[in-house]
C-alpha positions, 0 to 999 in steps of 0.5 A: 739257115741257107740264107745266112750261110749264103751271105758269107763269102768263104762259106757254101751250103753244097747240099741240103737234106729234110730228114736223117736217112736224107743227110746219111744218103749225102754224106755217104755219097761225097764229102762236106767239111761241116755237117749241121744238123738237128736233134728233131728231124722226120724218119730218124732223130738227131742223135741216131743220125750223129752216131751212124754219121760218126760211123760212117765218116768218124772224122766227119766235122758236126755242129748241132743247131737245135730248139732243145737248150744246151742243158738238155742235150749238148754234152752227151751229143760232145760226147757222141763227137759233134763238134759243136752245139748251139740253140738255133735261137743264139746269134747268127754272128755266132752261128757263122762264128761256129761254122768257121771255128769247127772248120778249122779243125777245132770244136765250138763251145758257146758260153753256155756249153762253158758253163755247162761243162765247167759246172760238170768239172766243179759239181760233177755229183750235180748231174742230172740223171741222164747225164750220168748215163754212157752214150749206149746207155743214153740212146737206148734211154731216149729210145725207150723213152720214145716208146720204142720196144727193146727189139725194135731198139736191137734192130736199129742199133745192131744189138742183140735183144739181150743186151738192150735188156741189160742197157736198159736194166742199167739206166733204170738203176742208174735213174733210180726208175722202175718202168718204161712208162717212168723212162717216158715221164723223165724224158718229158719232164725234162723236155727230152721228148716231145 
């Protein structure tokens, strides 16, 4: 990605970080005008590491490059305030194109997150499950689906074990789910988690 951002003449990569707690380090300690960031990264996820950026810096300009198709994760991670998500595999042109719109002040969508989104507005009862799910509701699915238990997932999102209880009692009805153990099957059925 270096090496791409590095051929353009307007464009600078000022910092590079290899895990989540690494980026929310640097962008505590000086100011980028675009963030890219992955879903899968080592010691804390993509989607922990966009909230706590967003809380952070709340005007902090995000694009989410990642190996999961927009399908999977870009409209609850739209939702969550990055400005942008693409597959990793989509055209540098459009990587750059990306970096250069969400710059200016703007929010990138592919013609897939297009299609995405436009099928929501039309078909909106076609929803897969976890999209139906509000962004606490979803990170406390994807953390209980990863295997996390509810106090772990009260300590990382400063809740109270109570509450995370009540998420979770909402996700498993709104999913029509019984278990954690369905939670974990969901997910990786739909290529959620690994």
């Amino acid at each position: 990605m270096r090496s791409l951002i590095e051929l353009e003449d307007d464009l600078e990569v000022t910092a590079e970080a290899s895990s989540g707690m690494e980026a929310l380090q640097l962008i505590r300690k000086q100011d980028f005008d675009i963030v890219l960031l992955d879903i899968s990264m080592p010691d804390k996820n993509g989607v922990d590491t966009l909230r706590d950026m967003q809380r952070i810096k709340p005007d902090l300009a995000v694009l989410i490059l990642s190996g999961y198709a927009e399908e999977l994760y870009a409209l609850n991670l739209i939702r969550s305030g990055c400005r942008g998500y693409l597959s990793k595999d989509a055209d540098p042109s459009e990587i750059i194109k990306a970096i250069r719109t969400i710059c200016n002040g703007r929010r990138y969508v592919s013609a897939e997150l297009a299609d995405l989104l436009a099928n929501e507005l039309i078909k909106p009862s076609d929803k897969r499950m976890h999209e139906m799910l509000s962004e606490r509701e979803f990170q406390v699915f994807y953390k209980l689906a990863s295997g996390k238990s509810p106090t772990d997932i009260a300590n990382e999102l400063f809740l109270s074990v109570k509450t995370v209880s009540t998420y979770r009692a909402r996700v498993l009805e709104k999913m029509n789910l019984k278990t954690n153990a369905d939670l974990t099957y969901y997910a990786i059925k739909n290529e959620l988690i690994n």
